[in-house]
BALUMLO-442658 format. One record per residue (C-alpha): residue number from 1; y, x, z. Coordinates in nm, 2 decimals, always signed. Example, Ala and Ser with C-alpha at 12.3 -4.5 7.8 and 13.67 -1.06 7.14 Angstrom:
k, north, east, up
1, -0.45, +1.23, +0.78
2, -0.11, +1.37, +0.71
! end
This chain:
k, north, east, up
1, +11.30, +6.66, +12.95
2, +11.35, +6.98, +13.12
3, +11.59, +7.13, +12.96
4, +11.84, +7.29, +13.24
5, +11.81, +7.65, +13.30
6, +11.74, +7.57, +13.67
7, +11.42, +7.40, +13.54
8, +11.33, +7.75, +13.35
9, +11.38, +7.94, +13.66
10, +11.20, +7.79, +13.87
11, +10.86, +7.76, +13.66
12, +10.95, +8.12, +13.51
13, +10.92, +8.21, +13.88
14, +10.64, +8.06, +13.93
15, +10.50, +8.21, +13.58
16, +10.56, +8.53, +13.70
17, +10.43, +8.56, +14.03
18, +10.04, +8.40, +13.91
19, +9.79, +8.75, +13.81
20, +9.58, +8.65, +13.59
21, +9.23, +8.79, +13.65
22, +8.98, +9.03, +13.41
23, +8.59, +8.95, +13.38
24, +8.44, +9.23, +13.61
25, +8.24, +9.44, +13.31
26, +8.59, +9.46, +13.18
27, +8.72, +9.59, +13.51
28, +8.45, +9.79, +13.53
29, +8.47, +9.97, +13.18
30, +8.83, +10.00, +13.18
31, +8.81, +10.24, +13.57
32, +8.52, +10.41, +13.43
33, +8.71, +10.56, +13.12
34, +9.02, +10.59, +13.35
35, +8.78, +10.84, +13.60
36, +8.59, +11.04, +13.33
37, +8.78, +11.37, +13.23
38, +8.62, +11.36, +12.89
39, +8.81, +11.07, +12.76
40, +9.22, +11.05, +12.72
41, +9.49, +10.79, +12.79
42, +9.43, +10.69, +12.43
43, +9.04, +10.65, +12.44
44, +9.20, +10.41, +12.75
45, +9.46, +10.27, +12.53
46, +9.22, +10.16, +12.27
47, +8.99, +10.00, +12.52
48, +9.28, +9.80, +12.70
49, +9.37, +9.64, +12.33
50, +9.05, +9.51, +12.36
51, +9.13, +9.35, +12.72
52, +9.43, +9.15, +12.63
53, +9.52, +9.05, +13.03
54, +9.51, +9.41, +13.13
55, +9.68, +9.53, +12.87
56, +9.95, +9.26, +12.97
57, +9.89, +9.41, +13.33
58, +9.96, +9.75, +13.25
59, +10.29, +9.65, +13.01
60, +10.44, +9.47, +13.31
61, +10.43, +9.76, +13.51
62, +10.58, +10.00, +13.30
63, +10.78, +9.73, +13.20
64, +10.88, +9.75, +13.56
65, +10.99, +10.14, +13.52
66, +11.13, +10.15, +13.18
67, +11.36, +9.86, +13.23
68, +11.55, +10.03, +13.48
69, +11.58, +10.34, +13.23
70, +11.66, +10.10, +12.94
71, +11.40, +10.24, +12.75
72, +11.13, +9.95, +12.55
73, +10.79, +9.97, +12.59
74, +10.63, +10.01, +12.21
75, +10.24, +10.12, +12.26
76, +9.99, +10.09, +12.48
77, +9.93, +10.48, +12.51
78, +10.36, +10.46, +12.59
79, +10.31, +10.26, +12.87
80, +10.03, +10.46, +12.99
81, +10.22, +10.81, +12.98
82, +10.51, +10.62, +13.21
83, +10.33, +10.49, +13.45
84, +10.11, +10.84, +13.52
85, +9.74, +10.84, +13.60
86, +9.77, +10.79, +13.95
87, +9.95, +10.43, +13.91
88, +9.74, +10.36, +13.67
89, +9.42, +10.39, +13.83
90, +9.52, +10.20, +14.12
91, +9.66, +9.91, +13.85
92, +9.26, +9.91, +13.67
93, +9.11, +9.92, +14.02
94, +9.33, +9.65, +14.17
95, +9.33, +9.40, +13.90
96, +9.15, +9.06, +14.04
97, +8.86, +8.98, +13.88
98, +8.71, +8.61, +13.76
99, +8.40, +8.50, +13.64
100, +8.43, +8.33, +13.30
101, +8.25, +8.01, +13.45
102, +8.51, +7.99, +13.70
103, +8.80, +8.06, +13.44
104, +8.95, +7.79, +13.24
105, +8.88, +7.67, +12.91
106, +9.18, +7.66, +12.77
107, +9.31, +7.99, +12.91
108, +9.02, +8.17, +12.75
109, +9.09, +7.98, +12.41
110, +9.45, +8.06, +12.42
111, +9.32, +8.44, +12.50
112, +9.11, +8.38, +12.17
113, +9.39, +8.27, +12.00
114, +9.58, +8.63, +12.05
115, +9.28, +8.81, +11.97
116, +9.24, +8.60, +11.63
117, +9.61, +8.66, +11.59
118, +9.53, +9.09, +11.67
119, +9.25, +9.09, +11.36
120, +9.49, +8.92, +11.16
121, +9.76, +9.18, +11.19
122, +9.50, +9.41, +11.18
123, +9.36, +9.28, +10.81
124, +9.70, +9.23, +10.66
125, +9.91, +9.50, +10.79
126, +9.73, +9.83, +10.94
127, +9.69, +10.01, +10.60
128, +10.02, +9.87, +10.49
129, +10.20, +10.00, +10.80
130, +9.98, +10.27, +10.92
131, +10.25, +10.48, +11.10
132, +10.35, +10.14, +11.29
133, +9.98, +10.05, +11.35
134, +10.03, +10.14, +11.76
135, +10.34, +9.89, +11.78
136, +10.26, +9.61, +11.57
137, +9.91, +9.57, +11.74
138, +10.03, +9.58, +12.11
139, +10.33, +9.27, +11.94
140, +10.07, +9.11, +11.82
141, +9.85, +9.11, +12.08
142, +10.09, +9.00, +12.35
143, +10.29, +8.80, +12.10
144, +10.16, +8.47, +12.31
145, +10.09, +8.63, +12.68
146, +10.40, +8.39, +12.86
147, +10.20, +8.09, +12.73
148, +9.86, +8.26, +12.86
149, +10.01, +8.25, +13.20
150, +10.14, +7.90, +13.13
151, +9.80, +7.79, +13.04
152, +9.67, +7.93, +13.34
153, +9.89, +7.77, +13.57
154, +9.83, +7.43, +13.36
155, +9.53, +7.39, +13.20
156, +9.58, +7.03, +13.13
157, +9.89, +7.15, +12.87
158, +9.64, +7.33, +12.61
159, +9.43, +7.04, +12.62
160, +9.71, +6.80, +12.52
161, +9.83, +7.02, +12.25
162, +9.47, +7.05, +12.11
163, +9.44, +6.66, +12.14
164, +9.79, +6.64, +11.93
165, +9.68, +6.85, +11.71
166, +9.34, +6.69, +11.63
167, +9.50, +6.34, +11.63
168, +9.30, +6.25, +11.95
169, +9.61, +6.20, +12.15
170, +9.58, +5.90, +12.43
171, +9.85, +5.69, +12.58
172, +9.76, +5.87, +12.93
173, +9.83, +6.22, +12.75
174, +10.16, +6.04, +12.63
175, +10.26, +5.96, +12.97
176, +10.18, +6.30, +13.10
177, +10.41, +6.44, +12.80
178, +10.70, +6.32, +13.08
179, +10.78, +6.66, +13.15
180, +10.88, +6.78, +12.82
181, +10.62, +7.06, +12.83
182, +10.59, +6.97, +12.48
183, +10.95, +7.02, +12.35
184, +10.95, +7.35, +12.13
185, +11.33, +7.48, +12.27
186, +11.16, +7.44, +12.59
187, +10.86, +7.65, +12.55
188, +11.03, +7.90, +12.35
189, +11.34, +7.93, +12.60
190, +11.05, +8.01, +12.88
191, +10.86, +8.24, +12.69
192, +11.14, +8.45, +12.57
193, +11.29, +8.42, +12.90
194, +10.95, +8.53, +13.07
195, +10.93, +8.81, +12.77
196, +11.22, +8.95, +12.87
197, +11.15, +8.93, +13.24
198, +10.83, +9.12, +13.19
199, +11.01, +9.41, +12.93
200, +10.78, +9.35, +12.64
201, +10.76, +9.50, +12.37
202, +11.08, +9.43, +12.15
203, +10.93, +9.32, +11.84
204, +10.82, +9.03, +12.07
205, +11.17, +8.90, +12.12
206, +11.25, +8.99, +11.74
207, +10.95, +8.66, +11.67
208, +11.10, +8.44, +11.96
209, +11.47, +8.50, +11.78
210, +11.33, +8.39, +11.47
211, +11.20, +8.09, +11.58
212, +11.48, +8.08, +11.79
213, +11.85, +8.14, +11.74
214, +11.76, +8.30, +11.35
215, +11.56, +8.01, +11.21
216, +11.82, +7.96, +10.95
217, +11.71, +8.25, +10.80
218, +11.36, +8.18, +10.86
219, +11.36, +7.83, +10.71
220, +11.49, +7.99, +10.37
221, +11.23, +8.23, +10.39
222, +10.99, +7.95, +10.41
223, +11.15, +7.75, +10.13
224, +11.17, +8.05, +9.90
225, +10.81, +8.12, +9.98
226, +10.67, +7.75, +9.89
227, +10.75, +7.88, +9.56
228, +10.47, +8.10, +9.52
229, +10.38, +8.02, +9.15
230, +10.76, +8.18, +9.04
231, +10.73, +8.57, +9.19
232, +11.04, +8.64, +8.99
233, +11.23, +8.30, +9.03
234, +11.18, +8.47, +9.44
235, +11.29, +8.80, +9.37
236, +11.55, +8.68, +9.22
237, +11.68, +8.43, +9.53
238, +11.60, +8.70, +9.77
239, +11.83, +8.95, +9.59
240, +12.13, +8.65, +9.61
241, +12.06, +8.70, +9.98
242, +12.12, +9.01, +10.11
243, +12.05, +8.91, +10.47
244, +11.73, +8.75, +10.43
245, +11.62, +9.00, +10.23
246, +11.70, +9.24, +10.52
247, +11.53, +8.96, +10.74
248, +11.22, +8.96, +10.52
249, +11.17, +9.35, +10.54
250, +11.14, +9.41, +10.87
251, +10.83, +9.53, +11.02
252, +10.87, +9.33, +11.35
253, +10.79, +9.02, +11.19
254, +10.44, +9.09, +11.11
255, +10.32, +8.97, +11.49
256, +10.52, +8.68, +11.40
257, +10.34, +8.58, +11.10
258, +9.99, +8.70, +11.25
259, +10.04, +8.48, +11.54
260, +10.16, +8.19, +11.30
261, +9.80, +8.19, +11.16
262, +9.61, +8.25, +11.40
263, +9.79, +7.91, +11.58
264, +9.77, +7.70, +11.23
265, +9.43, +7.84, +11.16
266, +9.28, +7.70, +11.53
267, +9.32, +7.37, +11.43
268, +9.30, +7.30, +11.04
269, +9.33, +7.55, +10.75
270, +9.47, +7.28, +10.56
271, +9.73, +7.18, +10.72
272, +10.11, +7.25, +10.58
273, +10.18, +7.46, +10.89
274, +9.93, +7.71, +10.82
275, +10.00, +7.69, +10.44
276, +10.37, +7.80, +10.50
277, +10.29, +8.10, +10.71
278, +10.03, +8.14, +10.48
279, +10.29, +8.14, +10.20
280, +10.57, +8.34, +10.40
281, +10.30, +8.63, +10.49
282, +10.24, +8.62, +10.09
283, +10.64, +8.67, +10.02
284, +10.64, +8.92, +10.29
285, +10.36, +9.14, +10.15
286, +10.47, +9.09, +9.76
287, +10.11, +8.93, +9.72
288, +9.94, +8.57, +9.58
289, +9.87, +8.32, +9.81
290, +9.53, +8.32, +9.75
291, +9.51, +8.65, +9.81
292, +9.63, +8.60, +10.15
293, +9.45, +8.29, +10.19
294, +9.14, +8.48, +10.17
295, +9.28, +8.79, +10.36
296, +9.31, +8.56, +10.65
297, +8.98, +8.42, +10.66
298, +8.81, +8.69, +10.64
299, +9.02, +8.80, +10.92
300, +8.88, +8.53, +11.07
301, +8.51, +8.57, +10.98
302, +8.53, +8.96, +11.13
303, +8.68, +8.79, +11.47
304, +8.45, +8.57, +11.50
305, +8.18, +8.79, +11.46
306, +8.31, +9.02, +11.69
307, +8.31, +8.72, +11.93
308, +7.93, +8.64, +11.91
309, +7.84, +8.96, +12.08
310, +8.02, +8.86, +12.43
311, +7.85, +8.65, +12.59
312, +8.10, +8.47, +12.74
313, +8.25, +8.36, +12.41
314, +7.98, +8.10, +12.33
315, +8.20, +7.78, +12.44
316, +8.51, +7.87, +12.23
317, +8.60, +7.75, +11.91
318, +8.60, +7.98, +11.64
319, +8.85, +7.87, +11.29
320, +8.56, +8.07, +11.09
321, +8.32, +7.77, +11.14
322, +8.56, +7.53, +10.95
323, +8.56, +7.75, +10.62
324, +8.24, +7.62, +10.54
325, +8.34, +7.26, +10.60
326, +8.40, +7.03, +10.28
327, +8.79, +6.96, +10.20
328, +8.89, +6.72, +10.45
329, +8.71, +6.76, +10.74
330, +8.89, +6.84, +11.09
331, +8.75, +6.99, +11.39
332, +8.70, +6.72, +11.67
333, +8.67, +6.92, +12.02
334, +8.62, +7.30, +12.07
335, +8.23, +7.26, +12.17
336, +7.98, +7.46, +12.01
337, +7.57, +7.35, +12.11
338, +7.47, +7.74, +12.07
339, +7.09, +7.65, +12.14
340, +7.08, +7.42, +11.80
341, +7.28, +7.71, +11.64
342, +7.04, +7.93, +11.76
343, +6.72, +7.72, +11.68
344, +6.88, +7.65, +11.32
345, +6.89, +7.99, +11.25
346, +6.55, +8.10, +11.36
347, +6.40, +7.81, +11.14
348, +6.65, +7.91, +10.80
349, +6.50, +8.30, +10.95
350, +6.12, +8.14, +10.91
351, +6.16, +7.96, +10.58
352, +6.36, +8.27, +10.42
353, +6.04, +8.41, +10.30
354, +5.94, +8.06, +10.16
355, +6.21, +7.99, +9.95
356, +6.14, +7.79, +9.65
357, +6.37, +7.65, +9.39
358, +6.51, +7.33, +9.39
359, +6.71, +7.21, +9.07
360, +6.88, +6.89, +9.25
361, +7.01, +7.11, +9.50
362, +7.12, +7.34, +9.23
363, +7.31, +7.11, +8.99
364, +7.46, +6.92, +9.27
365, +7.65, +7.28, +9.40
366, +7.77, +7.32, +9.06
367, +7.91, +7.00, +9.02
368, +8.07, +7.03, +9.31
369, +8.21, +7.41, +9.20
370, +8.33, +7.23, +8.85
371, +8.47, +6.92, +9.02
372, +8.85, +6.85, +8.93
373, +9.07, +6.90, +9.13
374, +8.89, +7.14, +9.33
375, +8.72, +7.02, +9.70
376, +8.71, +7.32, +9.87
377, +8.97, +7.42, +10.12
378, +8.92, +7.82, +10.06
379, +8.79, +8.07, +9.86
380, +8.53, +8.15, +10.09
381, +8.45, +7.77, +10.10
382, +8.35, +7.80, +9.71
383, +8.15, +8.15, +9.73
384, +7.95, +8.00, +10.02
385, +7.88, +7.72, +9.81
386, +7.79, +7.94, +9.54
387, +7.55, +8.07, +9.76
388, +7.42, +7.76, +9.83
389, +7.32, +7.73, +9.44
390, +7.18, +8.09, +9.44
391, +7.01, +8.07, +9.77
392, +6.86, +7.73, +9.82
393, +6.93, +7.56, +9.45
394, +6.76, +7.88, +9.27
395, +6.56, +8.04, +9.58
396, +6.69, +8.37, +9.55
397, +6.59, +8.57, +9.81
398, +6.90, +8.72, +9.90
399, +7.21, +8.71, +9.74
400, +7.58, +8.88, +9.81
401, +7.97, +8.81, +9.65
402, +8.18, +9.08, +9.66
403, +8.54, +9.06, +9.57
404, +8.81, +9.28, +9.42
405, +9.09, +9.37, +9.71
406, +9.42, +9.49, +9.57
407, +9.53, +9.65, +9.93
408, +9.19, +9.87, +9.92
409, +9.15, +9.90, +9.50
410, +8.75, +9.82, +9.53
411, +8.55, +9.58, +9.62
412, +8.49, +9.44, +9.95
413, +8.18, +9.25, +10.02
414, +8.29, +8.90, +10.08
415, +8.01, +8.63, +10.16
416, +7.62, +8.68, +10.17
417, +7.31, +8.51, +10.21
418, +6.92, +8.61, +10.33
419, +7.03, +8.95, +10.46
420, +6.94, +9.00, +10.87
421, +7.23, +9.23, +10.97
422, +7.62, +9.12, +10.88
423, +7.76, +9.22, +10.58
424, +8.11, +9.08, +10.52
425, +8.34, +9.37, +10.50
426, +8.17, +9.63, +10.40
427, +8.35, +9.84, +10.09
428, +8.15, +9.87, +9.83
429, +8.36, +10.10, +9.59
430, +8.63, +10.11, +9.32
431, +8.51, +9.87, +9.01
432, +8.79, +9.88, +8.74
433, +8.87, +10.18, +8.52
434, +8.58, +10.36, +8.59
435, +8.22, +10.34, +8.45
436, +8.07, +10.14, +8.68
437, +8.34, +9.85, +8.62
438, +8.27, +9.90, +8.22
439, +7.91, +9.88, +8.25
440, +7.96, +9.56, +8.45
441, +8.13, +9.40, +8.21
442, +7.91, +9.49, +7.94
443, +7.70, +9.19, +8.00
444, +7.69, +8.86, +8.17
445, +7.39, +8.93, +8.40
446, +7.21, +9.29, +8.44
447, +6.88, +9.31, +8.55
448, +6.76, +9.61, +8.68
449, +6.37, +9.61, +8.82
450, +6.24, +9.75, +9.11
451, +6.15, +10.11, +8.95
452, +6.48, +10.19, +8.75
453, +6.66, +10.11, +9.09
454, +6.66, +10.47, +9.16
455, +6.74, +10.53, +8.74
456, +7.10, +10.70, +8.69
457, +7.25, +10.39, +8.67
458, +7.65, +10.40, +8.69
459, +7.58, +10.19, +9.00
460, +7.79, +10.21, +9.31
461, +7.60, +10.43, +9.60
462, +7.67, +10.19, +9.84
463, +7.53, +9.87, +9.63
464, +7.22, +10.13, +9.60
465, +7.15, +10.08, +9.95
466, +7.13, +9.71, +9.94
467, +6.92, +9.68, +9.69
468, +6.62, +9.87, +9.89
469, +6.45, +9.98, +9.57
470, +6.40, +9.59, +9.46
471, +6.42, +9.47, +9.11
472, +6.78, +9.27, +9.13
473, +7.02, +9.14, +8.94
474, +7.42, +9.21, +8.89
475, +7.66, +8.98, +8.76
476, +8.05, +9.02, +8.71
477, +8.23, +8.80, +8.83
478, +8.55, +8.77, +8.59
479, +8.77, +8.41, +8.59
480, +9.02, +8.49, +8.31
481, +8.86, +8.80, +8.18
482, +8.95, +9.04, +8.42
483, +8.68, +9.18, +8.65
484, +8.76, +9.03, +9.03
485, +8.46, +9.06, +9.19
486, +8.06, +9.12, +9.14
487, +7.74, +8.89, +9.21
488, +7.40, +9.02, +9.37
489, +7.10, +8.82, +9.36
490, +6.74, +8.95, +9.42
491, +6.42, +8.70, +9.40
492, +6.09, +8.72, +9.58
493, +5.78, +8.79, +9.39
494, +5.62, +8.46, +9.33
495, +5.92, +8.29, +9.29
496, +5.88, +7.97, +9.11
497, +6.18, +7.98, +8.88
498, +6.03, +8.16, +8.58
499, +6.16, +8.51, +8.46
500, +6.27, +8.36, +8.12
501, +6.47, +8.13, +8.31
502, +6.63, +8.33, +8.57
503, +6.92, +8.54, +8.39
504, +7.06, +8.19, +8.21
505, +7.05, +8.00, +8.56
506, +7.24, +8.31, +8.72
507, +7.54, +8.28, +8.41
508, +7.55, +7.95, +8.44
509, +7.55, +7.95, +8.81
510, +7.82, +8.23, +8.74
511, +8.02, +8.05, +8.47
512, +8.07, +7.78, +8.70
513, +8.18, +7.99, +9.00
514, +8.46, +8.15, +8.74
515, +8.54, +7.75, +8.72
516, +8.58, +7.69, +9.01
517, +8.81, +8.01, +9.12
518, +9.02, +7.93, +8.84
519, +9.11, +7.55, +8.94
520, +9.16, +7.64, +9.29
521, +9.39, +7.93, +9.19
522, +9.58, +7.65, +8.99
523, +9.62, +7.41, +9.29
524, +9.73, +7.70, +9.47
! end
């Protein structure tokens, strides 16, 4: 095992001398901004977060400047300002360039790691910590960039530790484990080692030392955190420890605990790695696991979205595709046939103005949304198969959830179904202690036809603009009595499922959805 500092220094060398290469749009992009007087260092700034390596390229070289001053590189738009727009030009213009056929796999997957692990920063901590927004995205970003580098250098490594991960591992990967690539002091010894080399960003040290020389601390973090159901039985063990509480506070963590989900989320949500940083992002925030378990994949639905656009995305693995997987299932290898994708989704396009309803379909997602203890491995797992019982059980022509979000106070549009353009995300307004909430609640399932759409309903502007002047229907969506979310479901004219029948299939469909919320919260 190589665990002698002369081993370190001579790989750290070699680490350090490799530079790694951008696609050439990015290249391209990045020099144009840098040339045009009508955009500033940070309109450049924000387009280098979105170009992980050269923002890693333009960190080293200030690095290179500020360590001599002593002074730590915090932003992207910091490390800009020191290196002056003359240097940094040259930097953009000089950076090799690679096409993504000729870069390795696993590199680019370890790059769409760090860019999982930026959204989920983003999702859990950017409204929290707005005035630390700058630092905590450029940590989080870079959190992993000596192991990009490592990667690079060996691709072979990556695939090992996928294979490990997966249970796929072989006795040849065993014997090429001779190294001790694989030993975790190792790998964090290089990268903080190569960290510091480089001058990152402090709060990227901060994480290392965690998992590092303070994992004391960290481990009773985790153990206090496993104890999610007792928030006051936490409090209280967190107020006997003054020093983990200190630990617990501090903002430089949150890269940490974005990076530790983005890592655990690549290879199974279910796993008891992901579920502790999972749980430890919960104590850290003062919120409910599931609350963060859904926080994250959504996180991870919006990255993986904003991954389909770039074209040279369409080989890596995305940990949004597994949400939808029953409880249980495990990801094999990273390869995704996009043409079948593609073709699937033009043929559920063709049939989406065909729907009919079909009852097996329909009792067989609600048994599965009643079923004890619950199968699904998220909450976005049990809407989508809610969904499934509006969509194809009841052929509802389209059909959204929306969900109540503490951080924002309204709801936030959670899963859909039938619609052409992407709608998880978008805010759909405040829903408790107004009048829109209390109309809600008034009944089980509204129904509002196609010309009172436009009647001065207490109806949300936003969820006005769905509805496209159709008759639809609005359910809230209300496990123990409190309102947590809202249900929309429109049919097409024609529909088979009588109009007598609709409104008690949509509660019933409804009641069970409340079910099954409620005993996954409790297994939670």
């Amino acid at each position: 095992m190589p665990g002698t500092e002369d081993t370190i220094g001579s790989l750290r060398q070699t680490l350090s001398a490799i530079v790694l290469p951008v696609e050439q749009t990015q290249r391209d992009r990045l020099v144009e901004i840098m040339d045009s007087e009508l955009l500033s260092l940070t309109d450049l700034a924000r387009e280098l977060i979105r170009v992980p390596v050269a923002a890693l390229h333009i960190c080293r070289a200030a690095g290179e400047t500020s360590k001599a001053r002593d002074i730590d590189i915090l932003t992207l738009e910091q490390a800009c300002g020191l290196l002056g727009t003359q240097r940094l030009g040259n930097i953009l213009k000089n950076m090799p360039t690679s096409d993504v056929a000729d870069t390795p796999l696993p590199y680019r997957q370890l790059l769409s790691i760090s860019e999982h692990a930026y959204q989920q920063a983003q999702g859990f901590f950017s409204h929290r910590m707005a005035r630390l927004w700058h630092e905590m995205s450029l940590a989080s970003l870079l959190f992993l960039s000596p192991c990009w580098v490592l990667i690079y250098h060996r691709p072979q490594l990556f695939e090992q530790w996928d294979a490990r991960h997966l249970g796929n591992k072989t006795h040849d990967d065993a014997q090429d484990d001779s190294d001790g690539m694989f030993d975790s002091n190792f790998l964090l010894a290089l990268a903080q080692q190569l960290a510091q080399d480089w001058w990152l960003p402090p709060w990227i040290l901060q994480g290392y030392r965690s998992l590092g020389s303070s994992r004391r601390v960290m481990v009773k973090a985790l153990h206090i955190a496993r104890d999610a159901s007792h928030p006051r039985d936490q409090q209280a063990a967190l107020d006997q420890d003054k020093t983990l509480s200190r630990w617990l506070t501090q903002p430089a963590n949150s890269p940490l605990l974005a990076n530790g989900i983005a890592l655990g989320a690549h290879h199974d949500w279910e796993a008891r790695h992901t579920r502790r940083w999972q749980q430890l992002t919960a104590l850290y925030l003062g919120s409910s696991v599931v609350e963060i378990q859904l926080t994250s994949h959504m996180n991870a639905v919006e990255i993986a979205r904003f991954a389909a656009h770039a074209p040279g995305n369409i080989d890596l693995w995305q940990p949004a595709e597994a949400l939808v997987w029953p409880e249980g299932s495990r990801r094999i290898r990273p390869a995704t046939d996009v043409r079948a994708v593609a073709q699937a989704n033009d043929v559920r396009g063709s049939r989406q103005s065909t729907l009919t309803a079909n009852a097996a379909a329909w009792r067989q997602e609600c048994r599965q949304l009643l079923a004890t203890p619950s199968p699904f491995k998220s909450v976005l797992a049990i809407l989508n198969s809610a969904l499934q019982a509006l969509n194809e059980g009841l052929g509802a022509r389209q059909c959204w959830i929306a969900l109540y979000n503490g951080k924002e106070q309204q709801l936030i549009l959670s899963a859909s179904a039938g619609f052409e353009r992407q709608m998880v995300g978008m805010m759909l307004g405040p829903c408790r202690g107004n009048a829109w909430g209390n109309w809600l609640m008034k009944r089980r399932c509204h129904t509002i036809l196609g010309h009172a759409a436009s009647a001065p309903l207490p109806v949300p502007q936003k969820i006005r603009e769905l509805t496209d002047n159709q008759a639809y229907h609005l359910l809230p969506l209300a496990p123990k009595g409190v309102l947590m979310g809202a249900v929309y479901v429109s049919f097409e004219q024609g529909n088979p499922l009588p109009e007598d029948r609709r409104e008690p299939a949509l509660t019933k469909t409804i009641d069970c959805l409340n079910r099954a919320l409620v005993i996954f919260s409790a297994k939670h």
